[in-house]
C-alpha positions as CSV (number, residue, x, y, z in Angstrom):
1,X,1.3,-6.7,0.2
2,X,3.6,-8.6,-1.8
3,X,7.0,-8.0,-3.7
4,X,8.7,-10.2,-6.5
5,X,11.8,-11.1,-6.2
6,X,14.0,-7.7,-6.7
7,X,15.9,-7.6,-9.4
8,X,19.8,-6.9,-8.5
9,X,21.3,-4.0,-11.0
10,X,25.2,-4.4,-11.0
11,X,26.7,-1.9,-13.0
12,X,28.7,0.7,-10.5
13,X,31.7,0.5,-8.6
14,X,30.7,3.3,-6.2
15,X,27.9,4.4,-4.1
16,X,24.8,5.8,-6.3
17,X,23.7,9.2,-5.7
18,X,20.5,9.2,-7.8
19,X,18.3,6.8,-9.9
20,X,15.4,7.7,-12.4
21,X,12.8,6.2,-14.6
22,X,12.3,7.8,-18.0
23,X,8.1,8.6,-18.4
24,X,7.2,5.9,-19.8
25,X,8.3,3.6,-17.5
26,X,10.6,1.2,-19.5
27,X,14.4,2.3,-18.4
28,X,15.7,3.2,-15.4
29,X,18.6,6.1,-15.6
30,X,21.4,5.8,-12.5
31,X,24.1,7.9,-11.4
32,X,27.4,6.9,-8.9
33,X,30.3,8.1,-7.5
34,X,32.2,6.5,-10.1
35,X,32.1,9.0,-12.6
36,X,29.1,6.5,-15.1
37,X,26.1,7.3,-15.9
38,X,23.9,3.7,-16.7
39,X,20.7,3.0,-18.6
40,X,18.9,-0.3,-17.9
41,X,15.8,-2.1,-19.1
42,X,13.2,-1.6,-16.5
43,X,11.6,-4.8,-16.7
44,X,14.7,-7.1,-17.0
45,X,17.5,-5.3,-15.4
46,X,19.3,-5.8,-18.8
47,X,21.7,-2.6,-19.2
48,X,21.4,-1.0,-22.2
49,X,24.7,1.3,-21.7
50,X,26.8,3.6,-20.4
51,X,27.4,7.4,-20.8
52,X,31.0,8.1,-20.6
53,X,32.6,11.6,-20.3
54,X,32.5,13.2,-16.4
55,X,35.3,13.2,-14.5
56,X,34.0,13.8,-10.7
57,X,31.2,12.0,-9.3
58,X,27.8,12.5,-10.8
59,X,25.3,14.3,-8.9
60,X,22.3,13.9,-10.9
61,X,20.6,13.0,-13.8
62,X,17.3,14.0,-15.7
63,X,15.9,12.1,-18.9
64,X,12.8,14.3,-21.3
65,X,9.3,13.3,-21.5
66,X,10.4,11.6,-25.1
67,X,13.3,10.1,-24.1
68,X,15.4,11.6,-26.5
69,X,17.8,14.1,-24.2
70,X,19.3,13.3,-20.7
71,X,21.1,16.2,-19.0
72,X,23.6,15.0,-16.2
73,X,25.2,17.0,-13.3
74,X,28.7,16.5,-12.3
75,X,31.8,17.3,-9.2
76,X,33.5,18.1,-12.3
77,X,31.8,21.3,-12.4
78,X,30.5,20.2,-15.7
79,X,26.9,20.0,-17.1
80,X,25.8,17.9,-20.2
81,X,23.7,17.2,-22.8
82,X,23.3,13.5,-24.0
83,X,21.6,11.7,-26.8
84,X,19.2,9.2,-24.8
85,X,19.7,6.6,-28.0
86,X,22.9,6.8,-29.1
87,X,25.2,8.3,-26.4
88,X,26.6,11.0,-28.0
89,X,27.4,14.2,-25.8
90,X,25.7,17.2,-27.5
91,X,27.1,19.7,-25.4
92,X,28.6,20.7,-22.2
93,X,28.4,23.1,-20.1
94,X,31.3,24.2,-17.4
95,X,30.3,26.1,-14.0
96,X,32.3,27.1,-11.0
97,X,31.2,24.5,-8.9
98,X,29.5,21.4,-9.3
99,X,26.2,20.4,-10.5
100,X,24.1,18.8,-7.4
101,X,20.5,18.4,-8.9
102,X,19.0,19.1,-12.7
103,X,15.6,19.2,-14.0
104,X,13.9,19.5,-17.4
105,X,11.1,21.8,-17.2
106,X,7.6,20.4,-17.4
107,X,7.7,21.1,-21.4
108,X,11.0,19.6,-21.8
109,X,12.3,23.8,-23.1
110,X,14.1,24.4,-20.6
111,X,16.4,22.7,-17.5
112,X,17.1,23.6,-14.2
113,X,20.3,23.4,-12.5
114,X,21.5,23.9,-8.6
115,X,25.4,24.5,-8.5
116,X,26.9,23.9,-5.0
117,X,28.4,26.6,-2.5
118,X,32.3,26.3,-2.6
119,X,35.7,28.2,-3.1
120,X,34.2,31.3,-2.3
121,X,30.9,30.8,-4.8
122,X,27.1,31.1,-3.2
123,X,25.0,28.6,-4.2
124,X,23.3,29.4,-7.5
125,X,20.2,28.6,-9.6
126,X,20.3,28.0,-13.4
127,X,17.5,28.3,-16.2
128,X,18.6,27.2,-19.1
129,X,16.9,27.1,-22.7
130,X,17.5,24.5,-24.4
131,X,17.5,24.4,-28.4
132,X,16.5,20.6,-29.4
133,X,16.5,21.4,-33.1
134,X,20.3,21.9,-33.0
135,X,21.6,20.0,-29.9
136,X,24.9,21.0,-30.4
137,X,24.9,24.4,-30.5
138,X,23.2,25.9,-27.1
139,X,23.7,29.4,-25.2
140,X,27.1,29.4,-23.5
141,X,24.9,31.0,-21.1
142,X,21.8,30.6,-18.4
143,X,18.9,32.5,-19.7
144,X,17.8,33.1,-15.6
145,X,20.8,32.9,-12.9
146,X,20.1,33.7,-9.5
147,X,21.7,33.4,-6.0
148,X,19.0,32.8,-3.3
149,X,20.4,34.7,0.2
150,X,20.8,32.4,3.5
151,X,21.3,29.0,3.4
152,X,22.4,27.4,0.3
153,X,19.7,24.9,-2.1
154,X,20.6,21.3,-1.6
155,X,17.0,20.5,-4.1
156,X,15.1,22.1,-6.6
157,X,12.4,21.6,-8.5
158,X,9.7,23.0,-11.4
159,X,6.4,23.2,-10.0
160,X,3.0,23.1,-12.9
161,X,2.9,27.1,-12.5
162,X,5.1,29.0,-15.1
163,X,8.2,30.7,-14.2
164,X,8.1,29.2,-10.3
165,X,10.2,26.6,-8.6
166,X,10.2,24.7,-5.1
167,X,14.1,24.8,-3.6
168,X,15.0,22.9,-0.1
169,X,17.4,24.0,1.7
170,X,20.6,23.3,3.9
171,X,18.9,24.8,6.8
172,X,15.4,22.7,6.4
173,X,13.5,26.0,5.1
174,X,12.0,25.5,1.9
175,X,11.2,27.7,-0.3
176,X,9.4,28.8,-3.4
177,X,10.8,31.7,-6.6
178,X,9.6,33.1,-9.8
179,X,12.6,32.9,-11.2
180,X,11.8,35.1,-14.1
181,X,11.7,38.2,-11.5
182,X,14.4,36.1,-9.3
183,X,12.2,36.8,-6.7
184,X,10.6,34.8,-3.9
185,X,7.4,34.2,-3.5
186,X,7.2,32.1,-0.4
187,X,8.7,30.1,2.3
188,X,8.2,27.5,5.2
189,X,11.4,28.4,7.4
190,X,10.5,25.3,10.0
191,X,9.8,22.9,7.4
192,X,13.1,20.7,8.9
193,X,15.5,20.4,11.6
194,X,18.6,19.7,9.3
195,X,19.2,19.4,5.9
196,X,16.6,18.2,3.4
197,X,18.1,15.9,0.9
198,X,15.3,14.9,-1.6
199,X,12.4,16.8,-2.6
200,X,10.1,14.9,-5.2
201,X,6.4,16.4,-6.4
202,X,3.1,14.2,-7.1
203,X,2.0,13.4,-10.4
204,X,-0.1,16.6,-10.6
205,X,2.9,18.6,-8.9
206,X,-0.2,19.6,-6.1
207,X,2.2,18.8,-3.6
208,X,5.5,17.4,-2.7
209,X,7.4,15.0,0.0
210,X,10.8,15.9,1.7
211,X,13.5,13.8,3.5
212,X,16.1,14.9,5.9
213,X,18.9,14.7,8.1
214,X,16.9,15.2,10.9
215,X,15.2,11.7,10.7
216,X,11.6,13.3,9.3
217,X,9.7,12.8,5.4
218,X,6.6,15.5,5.4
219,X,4.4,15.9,2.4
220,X,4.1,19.7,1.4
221,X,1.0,21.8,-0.7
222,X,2.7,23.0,-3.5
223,X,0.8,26.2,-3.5
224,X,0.8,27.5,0.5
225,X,4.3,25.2,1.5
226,X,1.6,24.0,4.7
227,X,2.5,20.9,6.2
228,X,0.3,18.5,4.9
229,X,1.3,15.1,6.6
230,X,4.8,13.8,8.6
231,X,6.3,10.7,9.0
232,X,8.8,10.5,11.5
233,X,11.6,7.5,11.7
234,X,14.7,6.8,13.8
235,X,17.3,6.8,11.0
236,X,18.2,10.3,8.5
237,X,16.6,10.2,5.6
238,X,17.8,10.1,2.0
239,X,15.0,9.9,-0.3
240,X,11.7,9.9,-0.4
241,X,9.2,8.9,-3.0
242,X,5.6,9.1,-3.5
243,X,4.0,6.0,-5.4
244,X,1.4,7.1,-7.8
245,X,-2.1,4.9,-8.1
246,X,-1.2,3.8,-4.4
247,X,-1.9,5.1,-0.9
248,X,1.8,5.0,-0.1
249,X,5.2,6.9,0.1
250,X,8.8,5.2,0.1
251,X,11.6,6.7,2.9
252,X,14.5,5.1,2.6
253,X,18.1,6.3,4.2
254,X,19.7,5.1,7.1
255,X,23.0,5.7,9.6
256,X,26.6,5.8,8.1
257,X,28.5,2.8,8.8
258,X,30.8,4.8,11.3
259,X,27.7,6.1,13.7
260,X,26.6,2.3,13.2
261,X,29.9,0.9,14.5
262,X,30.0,3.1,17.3
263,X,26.4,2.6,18.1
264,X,26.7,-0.8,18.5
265,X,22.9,-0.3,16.5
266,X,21.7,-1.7,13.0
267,X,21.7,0.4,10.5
268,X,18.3,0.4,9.2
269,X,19.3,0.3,5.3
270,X,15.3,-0.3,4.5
271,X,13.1,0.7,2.1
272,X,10.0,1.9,4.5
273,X,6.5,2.1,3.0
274,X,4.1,4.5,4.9
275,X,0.8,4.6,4.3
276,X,0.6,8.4,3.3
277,X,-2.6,9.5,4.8
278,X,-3.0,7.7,8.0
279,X,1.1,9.0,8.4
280,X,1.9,4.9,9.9
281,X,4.6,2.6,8.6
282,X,3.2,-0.3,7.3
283,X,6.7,-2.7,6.0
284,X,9.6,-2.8,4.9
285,X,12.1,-4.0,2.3
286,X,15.9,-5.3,3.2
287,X,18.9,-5.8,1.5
288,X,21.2,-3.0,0.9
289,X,24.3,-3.5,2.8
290,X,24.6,0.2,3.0
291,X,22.8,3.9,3.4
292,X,20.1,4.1,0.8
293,X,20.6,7.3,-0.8
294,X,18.3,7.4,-3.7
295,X,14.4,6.1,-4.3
296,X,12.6,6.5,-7.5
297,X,8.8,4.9,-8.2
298,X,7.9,3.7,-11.6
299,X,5.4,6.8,-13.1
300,X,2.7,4.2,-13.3
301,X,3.4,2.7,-9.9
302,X,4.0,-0.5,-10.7
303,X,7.6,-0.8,-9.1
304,X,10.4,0.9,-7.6
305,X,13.8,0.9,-7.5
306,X,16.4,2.0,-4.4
307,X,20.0,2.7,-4.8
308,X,22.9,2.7,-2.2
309,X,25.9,3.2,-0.7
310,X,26.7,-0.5,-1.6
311,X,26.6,0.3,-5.1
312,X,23.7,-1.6,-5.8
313,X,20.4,-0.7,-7.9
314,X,17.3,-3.1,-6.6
315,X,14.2,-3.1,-8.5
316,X,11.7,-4.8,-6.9
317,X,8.0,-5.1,-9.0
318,X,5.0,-5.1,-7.2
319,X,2.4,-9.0,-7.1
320,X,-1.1,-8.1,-8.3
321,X,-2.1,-8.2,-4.3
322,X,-0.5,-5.0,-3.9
323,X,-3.1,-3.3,-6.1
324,X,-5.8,-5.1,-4.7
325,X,-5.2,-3.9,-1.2
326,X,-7.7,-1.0,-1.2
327,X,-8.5,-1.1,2.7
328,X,-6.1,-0.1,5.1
329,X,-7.2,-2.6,7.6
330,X,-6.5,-5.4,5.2
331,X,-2.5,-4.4,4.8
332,X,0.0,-6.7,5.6
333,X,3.8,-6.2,6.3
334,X,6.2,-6.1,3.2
335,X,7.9,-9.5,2.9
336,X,11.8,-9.3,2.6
């Protein structure tokens, strides 16, 4: 199983904290410490621009099925609505707390937003409707707003069923709500040991993998929140994606410098491809100089991209052997 040589994005003077691709494949969307928001060509690495307006480290980012809206969470406390094309904010939104993960809804209507627990604030879940005929002028306010009791949502997500989403939790629970009757509707409290930091779904939204502080990916039904498969590593985990038209999932994470130094152990800053039903690594992919903290798969599955605490987007596109391999016996490491 092969790689081409990645291709190095260099466009953030801080430690990424979540990359994207839009649907159709052709830009990648990342977010940093360092306040930016970037938009690159996929294929080239050629950046396209830069979204200028936060003032705290951006969180997250989430682009619509037509690439014409992104919606980006801040520290700043502030949410906002962007013009994919021309980089115009359309609106913002400000919140007590800031904005650690946003999603648009799975008909682009609506977006979801998790707001951090701080300064005396629980956690809190926003719906909110967005009006794409007249981008500037939204609702000051959520149309749903909720505060799930116990541990706070570090994830969330919109599953294919209406009015229901998927949250993970500081604790490792996840968890699942209608959020039209703010109610849940179902829960795995033993899903994780420790924090889960990344919860992406499938293609079809049937299920879902997680990644955690406690060193463990698993693969979740959507519907029951049943373990379906684990994968269990030596390092915490950041990220973890699943790569669609392949038999593979993508960990990636890895041990802050500090613990490294006093470990007197690598740090295992590696992409690891697992092959996702017989739940065994099968390579891996060097060269961040740092924790990776976010993964993201191209939505045809013909590359990914990783992004760390170096700073550094790598998007590395799959050879043609790599779609060949259909036997698991035939699998080969992943070359460096």
């Amino acid at each position: 199983m092969d790689l081409q040589r990645p291709i190095l994005l260099q466009g953030h003077e801080r430690s990424l904290t979540q990359i994207i691709y839009n649907k159709d494949g052709d830009l990648i969307f990342s977010v940093s410490k360092d306040h930016r928001i970037n938009v690159w060509y996929s294929h080239n690495g050629e950046r396209l621009g830069t979204y200028e307006g936060h003032k705290g480290t951006v969180w997250t980012v989430s682009v619509d099925k037509k690439s014409e809206f992104l919606v980006s969470g801040s520290a700043d406390n502030a949410l906002k609505l962007w013009s994919v094309k021309t980089g115009a904010c359309l609106y913002t939104w400000e919140f007590p707390t800031a904005i650690k993960r946003v999603q648009w809804s799975n008909d682009d209507s609506k977006i979801l937003a998790v707001t951090e627990e701080r300064m005396g604030y629980k956690g809190a879940l926003r719906i909110i409707e967005i009006n794409k005929e007249q981008p500037t002028q939204q609702a000051a306010e959520p149309k749903h707003f909720f505060e799930p009791a116990g541990s706070k949502v570090t994830v969330a997500a919109f599953t294919a069923i209406p009015n229901e989403i998927v949250t993970a939790h500081e604790s490792g629970k996840i968890a699942k709500f209608n959020y039209e009757e703010k109610k849940q509707i179902g829960e795995n409290e033993e899903a994780h040991q420790d924090s889960i930091m990344d919860l992406q779904l499938s293609p079809d939204q049937s299920y879902f993998i997680t990644s955690s502080k406690d060193k463990i990916s698993r693969l979740f039904d959507t519907k029951t929140l049943d373990v379906i498969k684990t994968f269990s590593t030596d390092s915490p985990l950041n990220s973890a994606s699943i790569a669609p038209g392949s038999h593979y999932i993508i960990l990636g994470g890895g041990q802050e410098a500090m613990n490294v130094t006093t470990s007197g152990r690598s740090g295992n800053f590696e992409c690891r491809f697992w092959h996702k039903v017989f739940a065994e690594e099968v390579g891996r992919v060097k060269g961040h100089f740092g924790p990776i903290n976010t993964i993201a798969v191209h939505p045809q599955g013909k590359a990914f991209a990783s992004g760390g605490e170096d700073g550094y987007v790598r998007v590395h596109w799959f050879d043609d052997s790599y779609f060949r391999t259909k036997v698991y016996g035939e699998l080969e490491p992943v070359l460096d």
